[in-house]
N, C-alpha and C positions, 0 to 999 in steps of 0.2 A: 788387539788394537786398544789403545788407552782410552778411556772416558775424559774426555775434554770438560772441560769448564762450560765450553760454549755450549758443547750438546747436556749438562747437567741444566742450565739457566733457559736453553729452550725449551724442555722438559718440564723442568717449574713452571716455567708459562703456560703450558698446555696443560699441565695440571691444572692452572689457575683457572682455565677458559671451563674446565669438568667443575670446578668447585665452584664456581660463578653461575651451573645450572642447577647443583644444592640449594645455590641460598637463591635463586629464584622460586625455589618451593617452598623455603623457612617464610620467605618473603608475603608467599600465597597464605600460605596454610597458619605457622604461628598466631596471624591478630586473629580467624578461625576456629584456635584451640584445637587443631587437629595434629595426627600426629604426622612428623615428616619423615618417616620411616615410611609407612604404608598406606595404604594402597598404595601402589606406582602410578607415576604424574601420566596424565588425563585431560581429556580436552574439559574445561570448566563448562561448555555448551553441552554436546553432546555425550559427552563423557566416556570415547574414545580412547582405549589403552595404548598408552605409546610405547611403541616398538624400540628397540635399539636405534636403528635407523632415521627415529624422529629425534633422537636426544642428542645428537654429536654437536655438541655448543656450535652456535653459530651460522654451519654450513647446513644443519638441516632447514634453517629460519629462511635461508636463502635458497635452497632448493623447491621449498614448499613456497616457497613464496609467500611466505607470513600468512599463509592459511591452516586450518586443519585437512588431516591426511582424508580424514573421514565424513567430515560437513559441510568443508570450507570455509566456516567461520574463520574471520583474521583472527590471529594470534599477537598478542601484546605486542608493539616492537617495543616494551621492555627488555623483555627476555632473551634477544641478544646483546641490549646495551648492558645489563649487566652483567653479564657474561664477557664481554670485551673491557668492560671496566675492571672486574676482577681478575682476569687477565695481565692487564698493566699495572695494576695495584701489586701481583707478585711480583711482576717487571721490576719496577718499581724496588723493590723490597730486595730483592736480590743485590739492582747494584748497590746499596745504602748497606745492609749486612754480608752480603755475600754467603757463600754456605756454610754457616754456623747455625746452635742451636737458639739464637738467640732470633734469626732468620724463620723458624718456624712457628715461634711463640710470639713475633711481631704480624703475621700474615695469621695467624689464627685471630688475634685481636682483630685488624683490621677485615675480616668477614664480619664478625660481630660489627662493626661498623657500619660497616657496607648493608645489613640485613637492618638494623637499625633506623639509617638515615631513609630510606625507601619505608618502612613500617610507619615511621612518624610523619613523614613524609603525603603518607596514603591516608592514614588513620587515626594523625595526632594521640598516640601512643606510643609506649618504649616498655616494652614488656620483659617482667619482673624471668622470665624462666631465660633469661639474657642477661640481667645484669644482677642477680645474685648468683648463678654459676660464675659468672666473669670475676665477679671481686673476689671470688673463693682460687680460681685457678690462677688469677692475674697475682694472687699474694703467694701461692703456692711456689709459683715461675719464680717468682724475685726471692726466695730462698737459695736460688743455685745461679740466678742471672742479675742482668741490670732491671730495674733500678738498685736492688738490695733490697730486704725485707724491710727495714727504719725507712727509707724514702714511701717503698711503698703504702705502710700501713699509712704515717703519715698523706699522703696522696689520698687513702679512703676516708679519712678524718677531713681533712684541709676540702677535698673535693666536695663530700655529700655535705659535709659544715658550712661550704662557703652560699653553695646554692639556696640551702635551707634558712641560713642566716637572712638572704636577701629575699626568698617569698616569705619569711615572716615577718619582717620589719615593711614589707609592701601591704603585707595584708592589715598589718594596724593602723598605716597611715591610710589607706586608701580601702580597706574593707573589699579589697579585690585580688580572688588567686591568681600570683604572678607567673605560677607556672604548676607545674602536676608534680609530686616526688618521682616521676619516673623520670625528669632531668636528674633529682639530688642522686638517684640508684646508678643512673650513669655515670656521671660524673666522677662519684665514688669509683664505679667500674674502671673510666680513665685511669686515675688515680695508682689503681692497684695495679696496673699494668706500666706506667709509664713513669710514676712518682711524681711529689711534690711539687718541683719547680715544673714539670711540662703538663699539669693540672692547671697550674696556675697561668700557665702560657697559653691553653687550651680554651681556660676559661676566657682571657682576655682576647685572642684571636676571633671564639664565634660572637665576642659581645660588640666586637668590631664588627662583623659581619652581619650582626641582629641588627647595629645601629644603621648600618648601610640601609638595609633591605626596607626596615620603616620609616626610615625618610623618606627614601622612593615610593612610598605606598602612602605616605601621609602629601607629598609632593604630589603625586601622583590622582590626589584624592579619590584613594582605591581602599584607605583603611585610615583609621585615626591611632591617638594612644592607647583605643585599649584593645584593638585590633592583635587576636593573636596569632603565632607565626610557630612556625613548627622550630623549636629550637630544638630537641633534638636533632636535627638534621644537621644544623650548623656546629655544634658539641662534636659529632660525626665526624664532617669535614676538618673542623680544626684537630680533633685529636689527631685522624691523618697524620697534618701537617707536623703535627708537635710532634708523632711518633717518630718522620721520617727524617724532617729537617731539623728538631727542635735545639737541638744542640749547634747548629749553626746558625738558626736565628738568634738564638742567646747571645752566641758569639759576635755575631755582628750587632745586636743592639749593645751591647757591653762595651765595643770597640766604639762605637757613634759617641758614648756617654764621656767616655776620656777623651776625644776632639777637642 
């Protein structure tokens, strides 16, 4: 009987929903310092060894009823939502590349993402054992794949440059850090994964989105200007976007321009 397309892409989803309960570990464990290899994941209260039977992304969250097996303490309802995010993110990824190699080295990025945006998220961090493997593997890919190694490297210059450029020109007019290098490492990490122009779209996408979020919060009088905000998370969300659409946002802003 042949292997269907349909049943390879269901597959990949259900991979994704197992690798969406990895990086709810990277997620736990990396700001930690611990390693995500071992021990096996544990209840964080009592510190109950979880069985096969607790770890089936999703369906054990709802059998257990977002408790533990052994204390009852509730259990994150994170930990399915990213699991179901990660899910649809290969969703996602499949139909945009389909099954190429180019398909596995965008869904590797995009965990990095995903592990990311929840870290900084949590911890106002974006940790370095993330995004210097990233720019090293993300330049290595683009030797054999898109972007090409020249967009790439470019991309880690253009990227960590542009960021770095603008917390230092912040910090001399105003004597205040505009953001931590763990954006500039990102950024860069973007960069080497996606190239020049969707670095630069990447950038421009979360700086819409930074701007959004501080109006509402300065509207809101919940925070002022110097009120900070997790930008990696939004870097996160837009590279996303740039990874999956970017070339048709391009497109379509390109075609607005000649109207």
């Amino acid at each position: 009987m042949p292997i269907t397309e349909a049943f390879l892409e269901a597959t990949f989803v259900l991979w994704g929903l197992c690798i969406g309960s990895f990086l709810n570990v990277c997620i736990h464990r990396v700001p930690l310092r611990q390693s995500v290899a071992s021990p096996r994941s544990r209840c964080p209260q009592c510190g109950y060894q979880l069985s096969w039977k607790d770890n089936v992304p999703v369906l054990s969250y709802a059998l257990l009823r977002g408790r533990c097996r052994a204390c009852a303490n509730p259990i994150s309802l994170r930990y399915p939502i990213i699991e179901i995010v990660t899910g649809l993110v290969f969703f996602l990824h499949w139909q945009v590349f389909g099954p190429t190699p180019l398909l596995l080295v965008r869904t590797a990025f995009a965990c990095a993402l995903i592990v990311h945006f929840m870290i900084d998220l949590e911890h106002q961090i974006l940790p370095d054992v993330i995004n210097f493997p990233g720019i090293v593997i993300g330049f290595v890919c683009s030797l054999f794949l898109p972007p090409g190694p020249i967009q790439s490297l470019l991309g880690i210059v253009v990227g960590g440059g542009l960021l770095w450029a603008i917390a230092e020109i912040w910090f001399r007019l105003r004597k205040v850090d505009a953001m931590g290098f763990g954006d500039v490492k990102m950024l860069a990490m973007i960069g080497a994964f996606l190239g020049v122009k969707m670095v630069i779209l990447t950038f421009v996408l979360s700086s819409l989105v930074g701007g959004v979020i501080g109006a509402i919060l300065i509207a809101s009088r919940r925070g002022g200007m110097a009120t900070r905000v997790p930008y990696g998370t939004m870097l996160a969300a837009a590279a996303l976007v740039a990874s999956l659409y970017g070339d048709r946002l391009l497109a379509w802003y390109l075609g607005l321009m000649q109207v």
